[in-house]
N, C-alpha and C positions, 0 to 999 in steps of 0.2 A: 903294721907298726903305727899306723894311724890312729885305728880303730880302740886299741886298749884302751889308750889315758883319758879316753873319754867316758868309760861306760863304769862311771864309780859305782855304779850297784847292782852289777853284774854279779849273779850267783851261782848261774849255772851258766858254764860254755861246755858245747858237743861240736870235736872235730874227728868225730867218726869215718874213717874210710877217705880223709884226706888226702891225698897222693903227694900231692906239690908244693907241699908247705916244707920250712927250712924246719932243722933242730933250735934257730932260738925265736921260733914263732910263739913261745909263750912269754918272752920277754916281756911285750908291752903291757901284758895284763897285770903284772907282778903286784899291780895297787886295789884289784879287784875285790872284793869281797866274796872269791870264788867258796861254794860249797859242796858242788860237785862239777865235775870234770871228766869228761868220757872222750879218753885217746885212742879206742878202739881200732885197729886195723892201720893207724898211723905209722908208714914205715921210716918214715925222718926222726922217729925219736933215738938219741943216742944218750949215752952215759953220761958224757961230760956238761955239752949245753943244758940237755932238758933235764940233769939232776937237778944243778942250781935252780933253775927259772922255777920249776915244781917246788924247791923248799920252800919259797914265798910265800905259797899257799898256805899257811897256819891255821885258815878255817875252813879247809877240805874235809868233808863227810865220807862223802863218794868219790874213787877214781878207777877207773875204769882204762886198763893199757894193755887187755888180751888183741892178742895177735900185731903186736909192736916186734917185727921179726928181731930189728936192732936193738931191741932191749939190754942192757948188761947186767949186771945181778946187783952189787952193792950198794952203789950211787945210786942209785933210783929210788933206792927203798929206804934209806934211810941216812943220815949224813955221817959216815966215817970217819971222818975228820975230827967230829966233837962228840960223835958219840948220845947227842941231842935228839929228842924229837922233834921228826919235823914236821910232821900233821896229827896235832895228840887228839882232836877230834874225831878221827877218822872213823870213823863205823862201817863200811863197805869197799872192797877191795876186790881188785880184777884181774889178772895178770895171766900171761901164757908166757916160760919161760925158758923153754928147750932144757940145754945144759948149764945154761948162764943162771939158774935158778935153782942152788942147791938148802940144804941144812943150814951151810955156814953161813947163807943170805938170807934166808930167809927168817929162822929163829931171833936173831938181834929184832929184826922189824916187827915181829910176834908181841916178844917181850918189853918191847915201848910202844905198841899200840894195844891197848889194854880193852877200848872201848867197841873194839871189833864187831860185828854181828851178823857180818857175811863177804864170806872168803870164800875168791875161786883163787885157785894154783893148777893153772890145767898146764899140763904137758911139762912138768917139770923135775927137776933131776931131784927129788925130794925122797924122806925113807920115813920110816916111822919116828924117828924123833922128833920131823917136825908134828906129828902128832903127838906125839908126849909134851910138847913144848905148847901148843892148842889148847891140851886139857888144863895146864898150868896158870899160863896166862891170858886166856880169854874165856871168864865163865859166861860172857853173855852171848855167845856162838849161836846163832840159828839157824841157819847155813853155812856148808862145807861143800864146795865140788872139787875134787882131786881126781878130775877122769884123767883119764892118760897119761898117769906117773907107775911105771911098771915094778918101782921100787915098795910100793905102799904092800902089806902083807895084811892079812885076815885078820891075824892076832892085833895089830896095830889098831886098824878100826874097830873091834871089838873094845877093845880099851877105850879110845875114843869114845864110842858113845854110852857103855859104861860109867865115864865120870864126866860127861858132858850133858848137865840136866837138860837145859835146855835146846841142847841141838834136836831139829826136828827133818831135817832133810839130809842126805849127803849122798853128792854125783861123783859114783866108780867107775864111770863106763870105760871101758878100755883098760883097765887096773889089772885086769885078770884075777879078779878077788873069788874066791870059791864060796858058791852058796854056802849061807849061813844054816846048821843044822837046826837052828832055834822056829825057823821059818817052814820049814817044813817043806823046801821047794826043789830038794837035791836033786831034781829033774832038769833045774836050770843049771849049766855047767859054771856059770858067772853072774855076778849080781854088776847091774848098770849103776843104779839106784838105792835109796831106803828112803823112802818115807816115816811121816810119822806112825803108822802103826805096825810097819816093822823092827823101826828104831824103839819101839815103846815093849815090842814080844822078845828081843836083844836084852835090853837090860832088863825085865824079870829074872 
């Protein structure tokens, strides 16, 4: 609580794997000039303190809050209350969210983050709409990882990168997604991965 109101040109803070910090350890920073932000493995974050204290940030690029066990789905991501964005910068995004991460949380935070260019959503209770909702509103997407959301189908990511010019990578590991016929790899019973020059043999 010291430390923030000091460091006015602070753009990047990493509290990766912090144990012992409270829920409004970001309070003091709120004046920073933060543009990325990695909460990585932080389990003090919760819904209510660390939503507020994170809306502050307005010139966040990067944030980073996989394996944040207390994570809750709405507050976090985007401010419900007004409906506002609250990081319209954002370009990179991190999150693991069990159950607390479905459609109806995540798609609103899609659709006001427009400048997107690399989204994980690991382990979350997501289906293909929010890739319908991907292809929509973020055409500058160049990474995708959605490994271990068991809800994502073939069909879904097929569309995905059908009208997602730009996407060049995306992590299925754990999706249970069935090789793609286009690949020629029906040997494999599941695809982990696509690269770009599988993502590029897909959509011919």
């Amino acid at each position: 609580h010291h430390l923030g109101p000091t460091l006015t040109r602070l753009k990047r803070l990493t509290l990766r794997g912090c144990a012992r910090l409270q829920p409004q350890t970001l309070l003091p920073f709120a004046n920073c000039p933060l543009e990325s932000l990695d909460l990585s493995g932080s389990k003090w974050l919760n819904a209510e303190d660390t939503a507020y204290d994170l809306w502050a940030f307005n010139r966040l690029r990067h944030l980073d809050i996989v394996c944040g066990d207390q994570i809750s789905s709405r507050r976090l991501l985007f401010n419900d209350e007004t409906g506002q964005v609250v990081m319209p910068l954002l370009q990179s995004f991190s999150a693991t969210g069990g159950s607390t991460l479905r459609d109806v949380d995540v798609i609103p935070f899609i659709k006001l983050h427009p400048h997107l260019e690399y989204v994980t959503l690991m382990a979350c209770a997501i289906t293909d709409d929010t890739l319908d909702a991907i292809v929509s509103y973020l055409p500058n997407l160049h990474f995708l990882d959605i490994s271990y959301c068991p809800d994502i189908t073939q069909a879904g990511v097929r569309h995905l990168i059908r009208n997602s010019s730009r996407l060049e990578m995306i992590g299925l590991k754990g999706c249970g997604i069935p090789a793609f016929e286009e690949l020629n790899v029906m040997h494999r019973r599941t695809i982990d991965h696509l690269g770009l020059i599988e993502i590029a043999s897909i959509r011919s």
